[in-house]
N, C-alpha and C positions, 0 to 999 in steps of 0.2 A: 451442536452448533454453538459458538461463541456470544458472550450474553453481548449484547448492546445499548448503547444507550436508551433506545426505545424502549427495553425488555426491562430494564431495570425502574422507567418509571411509570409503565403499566404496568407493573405489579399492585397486584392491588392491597397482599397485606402491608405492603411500605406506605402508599397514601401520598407519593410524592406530586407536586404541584410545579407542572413546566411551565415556566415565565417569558424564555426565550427561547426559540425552536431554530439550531439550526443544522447541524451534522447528525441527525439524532441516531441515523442506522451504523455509525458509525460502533467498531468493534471496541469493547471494554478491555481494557490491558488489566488494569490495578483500582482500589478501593483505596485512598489515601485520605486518611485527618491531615489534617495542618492547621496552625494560626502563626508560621509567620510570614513576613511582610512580605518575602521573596523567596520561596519554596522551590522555583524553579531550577535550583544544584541540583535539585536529589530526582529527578523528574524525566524519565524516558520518551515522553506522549502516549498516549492513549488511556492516560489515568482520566478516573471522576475523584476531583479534590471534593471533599465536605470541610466549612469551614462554621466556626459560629460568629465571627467575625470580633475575636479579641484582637485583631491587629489595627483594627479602629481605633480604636482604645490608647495603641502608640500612636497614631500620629499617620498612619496611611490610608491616604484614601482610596475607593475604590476603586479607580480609574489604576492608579498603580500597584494593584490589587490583582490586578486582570491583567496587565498588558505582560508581562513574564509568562501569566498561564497560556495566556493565547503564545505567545511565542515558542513556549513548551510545547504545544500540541497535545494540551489536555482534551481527553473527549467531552467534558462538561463540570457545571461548576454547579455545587449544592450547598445551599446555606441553610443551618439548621437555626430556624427561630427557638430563641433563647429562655421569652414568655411567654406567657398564652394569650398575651397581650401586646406581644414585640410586632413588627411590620421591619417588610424589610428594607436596608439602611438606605438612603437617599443617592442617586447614581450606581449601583451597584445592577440594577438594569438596565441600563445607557450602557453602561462603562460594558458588557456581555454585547448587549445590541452591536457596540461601534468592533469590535473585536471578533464578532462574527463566534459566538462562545454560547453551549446551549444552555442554559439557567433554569435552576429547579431548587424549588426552596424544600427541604424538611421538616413534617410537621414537629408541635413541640415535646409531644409523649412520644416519637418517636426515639432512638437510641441510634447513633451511626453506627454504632455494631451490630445494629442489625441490618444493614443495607450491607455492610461487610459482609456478613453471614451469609447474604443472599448471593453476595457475588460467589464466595468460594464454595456455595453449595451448589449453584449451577458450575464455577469452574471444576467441581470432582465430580459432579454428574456426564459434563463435558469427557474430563479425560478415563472415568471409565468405560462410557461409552467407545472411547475411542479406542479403550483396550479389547474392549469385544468386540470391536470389528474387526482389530488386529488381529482377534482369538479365532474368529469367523474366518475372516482373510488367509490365514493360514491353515486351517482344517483345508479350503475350498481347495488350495493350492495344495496339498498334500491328496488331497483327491484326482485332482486334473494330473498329479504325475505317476502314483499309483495306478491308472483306469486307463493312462496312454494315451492322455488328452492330447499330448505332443506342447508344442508350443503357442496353436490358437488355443488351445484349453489353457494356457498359462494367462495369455493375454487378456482371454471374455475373464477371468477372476480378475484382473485387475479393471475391466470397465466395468463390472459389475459394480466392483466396490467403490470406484474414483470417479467412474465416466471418462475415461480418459480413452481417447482417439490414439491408437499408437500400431506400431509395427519394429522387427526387428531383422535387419538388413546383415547378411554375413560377408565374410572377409572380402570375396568375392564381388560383393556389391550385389545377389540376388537377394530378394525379398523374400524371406524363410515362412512368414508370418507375418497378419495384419490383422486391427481390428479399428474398421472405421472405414474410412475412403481411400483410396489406392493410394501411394504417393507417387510425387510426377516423375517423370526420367529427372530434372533438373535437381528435385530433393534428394533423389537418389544420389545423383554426383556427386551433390555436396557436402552431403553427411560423409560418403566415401571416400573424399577429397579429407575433411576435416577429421577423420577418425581414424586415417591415415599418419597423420603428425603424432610426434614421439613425446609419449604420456602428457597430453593435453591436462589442464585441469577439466575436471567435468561435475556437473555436466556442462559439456557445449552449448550455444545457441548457437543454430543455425538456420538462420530464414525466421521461420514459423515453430523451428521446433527443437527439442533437449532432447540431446545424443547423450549416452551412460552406454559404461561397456558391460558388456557381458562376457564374463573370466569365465572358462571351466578348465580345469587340473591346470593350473599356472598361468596360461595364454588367455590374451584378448581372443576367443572366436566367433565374435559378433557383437554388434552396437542396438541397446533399445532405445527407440527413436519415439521420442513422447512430444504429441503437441502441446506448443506451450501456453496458448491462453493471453489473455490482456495482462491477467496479475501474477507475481512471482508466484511458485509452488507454494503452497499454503506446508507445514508443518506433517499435518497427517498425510500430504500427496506424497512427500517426498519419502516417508516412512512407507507406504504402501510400494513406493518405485524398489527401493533400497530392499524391501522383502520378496518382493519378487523376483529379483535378476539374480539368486541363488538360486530360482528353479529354472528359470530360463541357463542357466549355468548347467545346471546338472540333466536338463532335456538335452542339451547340445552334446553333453561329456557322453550321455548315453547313446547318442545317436554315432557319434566318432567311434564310439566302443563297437557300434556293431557293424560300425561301415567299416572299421577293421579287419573284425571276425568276419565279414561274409568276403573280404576282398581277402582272405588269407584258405578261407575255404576256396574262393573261386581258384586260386593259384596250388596248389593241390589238387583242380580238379584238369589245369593246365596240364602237371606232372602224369596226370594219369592217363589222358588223352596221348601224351609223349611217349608213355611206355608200350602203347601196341596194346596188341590182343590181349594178352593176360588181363588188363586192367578193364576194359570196355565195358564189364557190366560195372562193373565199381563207377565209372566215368557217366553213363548214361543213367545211373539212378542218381551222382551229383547234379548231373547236368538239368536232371525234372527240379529237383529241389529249385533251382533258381528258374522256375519258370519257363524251360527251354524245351518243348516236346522232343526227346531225342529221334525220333523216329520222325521227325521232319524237316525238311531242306536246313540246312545250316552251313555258315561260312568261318574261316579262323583270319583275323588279322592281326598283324605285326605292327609295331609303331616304337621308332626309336628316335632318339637327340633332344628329345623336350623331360623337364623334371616331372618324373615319378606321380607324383600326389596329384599335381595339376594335369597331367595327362591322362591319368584314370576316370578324374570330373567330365574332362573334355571330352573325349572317348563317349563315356558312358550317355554325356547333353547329344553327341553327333548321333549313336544308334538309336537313341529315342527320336529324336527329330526327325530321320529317316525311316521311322516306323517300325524299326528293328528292336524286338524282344532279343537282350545280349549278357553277357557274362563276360566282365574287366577285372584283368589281376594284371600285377607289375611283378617281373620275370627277370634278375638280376638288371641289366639295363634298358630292360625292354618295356613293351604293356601290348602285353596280348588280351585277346579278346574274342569269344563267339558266339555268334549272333545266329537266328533262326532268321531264314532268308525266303521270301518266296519271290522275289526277284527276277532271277534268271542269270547266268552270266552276263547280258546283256547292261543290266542292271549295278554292275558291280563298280562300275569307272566312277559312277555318281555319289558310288556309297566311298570311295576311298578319296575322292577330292573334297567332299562334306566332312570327314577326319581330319585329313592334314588343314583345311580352311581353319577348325577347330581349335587345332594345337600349333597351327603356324611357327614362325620360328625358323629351326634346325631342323622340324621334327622329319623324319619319312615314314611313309607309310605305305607296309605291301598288304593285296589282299588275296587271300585264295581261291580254289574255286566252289562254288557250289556245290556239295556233295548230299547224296539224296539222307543220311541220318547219322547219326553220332559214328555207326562202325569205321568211316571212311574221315573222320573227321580231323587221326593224325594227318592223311595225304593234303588237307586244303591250310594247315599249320604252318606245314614243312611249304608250301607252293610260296601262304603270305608271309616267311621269316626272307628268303630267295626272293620275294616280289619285293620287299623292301627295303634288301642292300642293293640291289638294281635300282629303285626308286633314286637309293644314298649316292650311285656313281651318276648316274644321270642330271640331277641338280637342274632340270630346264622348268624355272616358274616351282607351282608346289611340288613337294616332291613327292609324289603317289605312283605305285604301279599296281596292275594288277595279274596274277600265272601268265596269261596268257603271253605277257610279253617278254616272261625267261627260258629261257631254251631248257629244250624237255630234259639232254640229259644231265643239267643241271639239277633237275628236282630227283633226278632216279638217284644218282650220287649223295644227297644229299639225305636218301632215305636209309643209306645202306650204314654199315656199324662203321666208326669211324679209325678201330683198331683193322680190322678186316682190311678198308680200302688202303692203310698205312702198309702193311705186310704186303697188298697185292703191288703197289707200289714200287716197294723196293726191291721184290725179284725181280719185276721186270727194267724197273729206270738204274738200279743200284752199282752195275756194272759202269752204265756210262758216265753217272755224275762222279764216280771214282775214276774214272777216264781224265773228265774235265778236271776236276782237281789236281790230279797230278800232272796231266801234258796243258794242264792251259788251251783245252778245245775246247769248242763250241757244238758239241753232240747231240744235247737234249735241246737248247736251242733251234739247231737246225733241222730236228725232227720233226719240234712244234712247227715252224714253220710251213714245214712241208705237207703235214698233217691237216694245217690252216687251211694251208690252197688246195684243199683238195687233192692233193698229188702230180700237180702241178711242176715241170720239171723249170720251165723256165722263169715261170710267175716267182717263183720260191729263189731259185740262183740271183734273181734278179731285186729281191726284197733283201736279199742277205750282203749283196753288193759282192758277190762272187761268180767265178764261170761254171759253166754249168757241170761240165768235168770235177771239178773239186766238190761241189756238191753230190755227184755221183759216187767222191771217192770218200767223202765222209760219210753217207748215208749205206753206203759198204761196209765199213768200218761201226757201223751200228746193227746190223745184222750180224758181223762175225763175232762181235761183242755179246749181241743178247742171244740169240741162237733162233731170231725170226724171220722171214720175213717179208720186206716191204708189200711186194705183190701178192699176199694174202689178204683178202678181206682181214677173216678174222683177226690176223697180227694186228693190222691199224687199226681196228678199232680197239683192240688190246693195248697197244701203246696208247691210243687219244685219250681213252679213260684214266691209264696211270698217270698223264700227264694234269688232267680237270683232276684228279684224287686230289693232288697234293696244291691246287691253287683254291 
């Protein structure tokens, strides 16, 4: 603790004698001799001048003696009796009285270097103390990051040591860590609001409290938010704030580290699911690691148009808050996801409108279906990437779908090898788009269409803005071409697939 005036003249080997009492707990700065008239140049405040009063002697009195110190903002004024027989000088008690200035005389065998003594013996007992708490302070903290305290382990080492009410808020504006009393939604804005502006000086006030950022590897990711108290940071608070946002630093750097590595595992464990059979045990011993019983109901969904990093947060807040145990990775433009579901299909419209609400925006979001365990869990991947360009074309309010609303053979096509469906393609379409190219007809066109309606003779002539003859003689003209046709089942459905292959 910092010596004070009081400390300095209950000392008992000093023997000093208080004559006028008034700021007396006030904090000691400096030990200063002086004798002349106006010492107040060289004078910061919070000194105890000792004088023996040779400046009597020139010609001043004490009244002008005093009025510089009080103006100085000395914390007290000590006059060393000179004999053992001296009293002290006539006004020089008034002259303290009227100036509100605390007065204390020095006995005459006493020496002012030894009241000096006493101050910078308590000042180096002071700042080594305040080294070993620094030395304490930082074991404590090298503990709490060692043992995994996280970041409340960071924070109780700083109220341990300061008392200090604090919390620290990330980019985001959620409350990572607290220690002391919640802060309100309205503190939270603010600091957010304020911590937001491009390299503020810091620390901030704001309201009630001192924003300081917290850097880890180059970047702002996160502000520690200290209450501030009636009086400015005292010296050792601001040293204990300053030593700790390195570890609040390197807790956050470690935490981004591994919310990397597990969002790089989870994408890896996307790839394996993608690959089919071969992979599935590989896939379902990933999928336990993160918590996911493979062997119980689970769901896959797609989500695309919102950025990357914030839509994996997103994502990740929606299946917790729908009570979903899940797995998030980002998939070149995408962020998939799977979640253990006991649901029901039923269930699933709520689970993908609580996503897209999440990620708002551009984002869509398709979901799959239910499938009872990891084996089956490429078919609800493939249902939610199909549920969510459907979602993309649709656009009515948020944009969410879920399987049920894409047409089935839309997901069979979409299971099958993409080389395969390319090849099956163009034996069968290759003759006529070679048609169309060169005569400038409309072949594959007027098949799709026909194909559309059902088979349809007049619904079709009649969407195409032709007679129905001409459409008889070109859908001829596509039979002599491929070598099928029309009135077989299996031809159109042969052609409808060539045609959904290639869109």
């Amino acid at each position: 603790m910092p010596m004070t005036v009081r400390d300095l003249i209950e000392d008992p080997a000093l023997g000093l004698e208080l004559l006028v009492e008034r700021e007396i707990d006030r904090r000691v700065r400096w030990v200063h001799t002086t004798e002349l008239a106006d010492p107040s140049l060289y004078l910061q405040g919070g000194e105890v001048i000792l004088t023996t009063g040779v400046w009597i002697d020139a010609g001043t009195k004490p009244a002008e003696f005093v009025r510089p110190l009080a103006a100085a903002g000395v914390a007290a004024l000590g006059y060393g009796i000179p004999r053992p027989d001296a009293t002290v000088p006539p006004g020089l008690v008034a002259a303290c009285k009227r100036r509100r200035l605390t007065f204390f005389t020095v006995p005459y065998e006493l020496p002012f270097i030894a009241i000096a003594e006493a101050f910078v013996e308590r000042l180096a007992t002071d700042r080594e103390e305040a080294l070993q708490r620094t030395v304490r302070r930082h074991a404590a903290l090298v503990r709490a990051a060692e043992h995994g305290a996280g970041l409340d382990g960071i924070l109780a080492v700083l109220a341990r040591s300061r008392g200090m009410q604090s919390w620290v808020v990330g980019r985001d504006r959620h409350v990572l860590a607290r220690r002391g009393a919640e802060p309100t939604a309205g503190d939270i804005e603010a600091v957010g609001t304020e911590a937001a502006r491009l390299q503020p000086e810091y620390p901030v006030s704001v309201g009630d409290w001192l924003v300081f950022p917290v850097v880890a590897v180059g970047r702002t990711e996160a502000h520690l938010v200290v209450a501030a108290g009636d009086e400015p940071l005292s010296v050792e608070d601001r040293a204990a704030i300053d030593q700790t946002l390195p570890f609040l630093g390197l807790e956050l750097a470690r935490r981004r580290a591994l919310r990397e590595s597990e969002r790089r595992f989870a994408a890896e464990l996307i790839d394996l699911v993608s690959a089919g059979p071969p992979q599935l045990p590989a896939a379902a011993a990933r999928l336990e690691a993160f918590g996911v019983d493979p062997d119980a109901p689970v769901v896959g969904l797609v989500c695309e148009g919102a950025p990357l990093d914030e839509a994996v947060d997103a994502v990740e807040d929606a299946l917790m808050s729908c009570g979903a145990t899940g797995v998030v990775a980002s998939k070149g433009m995408e962020v998939v996801a799977i979640a253990r579901w006991d649901g029901g299909d039923e269930g699933l419209a709520d689970l993908a409108r609580s996503v897209a609400e999440a990620l708002g925006g551009n984002a869509a979001v398709g979901v799959g279906g239910v499938v009872p365990s990891a084996q089956s869990l490429r078919t609800s991947l493939v249902e939610a990437r199909h549920a969510c360009r459907f979602a993309r074309l649709r656009r009515q309010g948020l944009a969410y779908a879920v399987h049920g609303e894409v047409g089935s053979h839309t997901l069979l096509l979409a299971m099958q090898d993409e080389e395969v469906l390319a090849a099956f393609r163009r034996a069968l379409l290759q003759p006529l788009e070679e048609h169309d190219a060169r005569r400038h007809t409309q072949l594959i066109d007027t098949l799709d269409a026909f194909l559309s309606s059902g088979g349809q003779w007049q619904a079709t002539a009649d969407r195409l803005h032709v007679h129905v003859n001409t459409l008889r003689h070109r859908l001829a003209r596509v039979e002599r071409l491929t070598g099928r046709s029309l009135s077989s089942m299996e031809d159109r459905v042969d052609f409808f697939i060539a045609l959904r292959a290639g869109s």
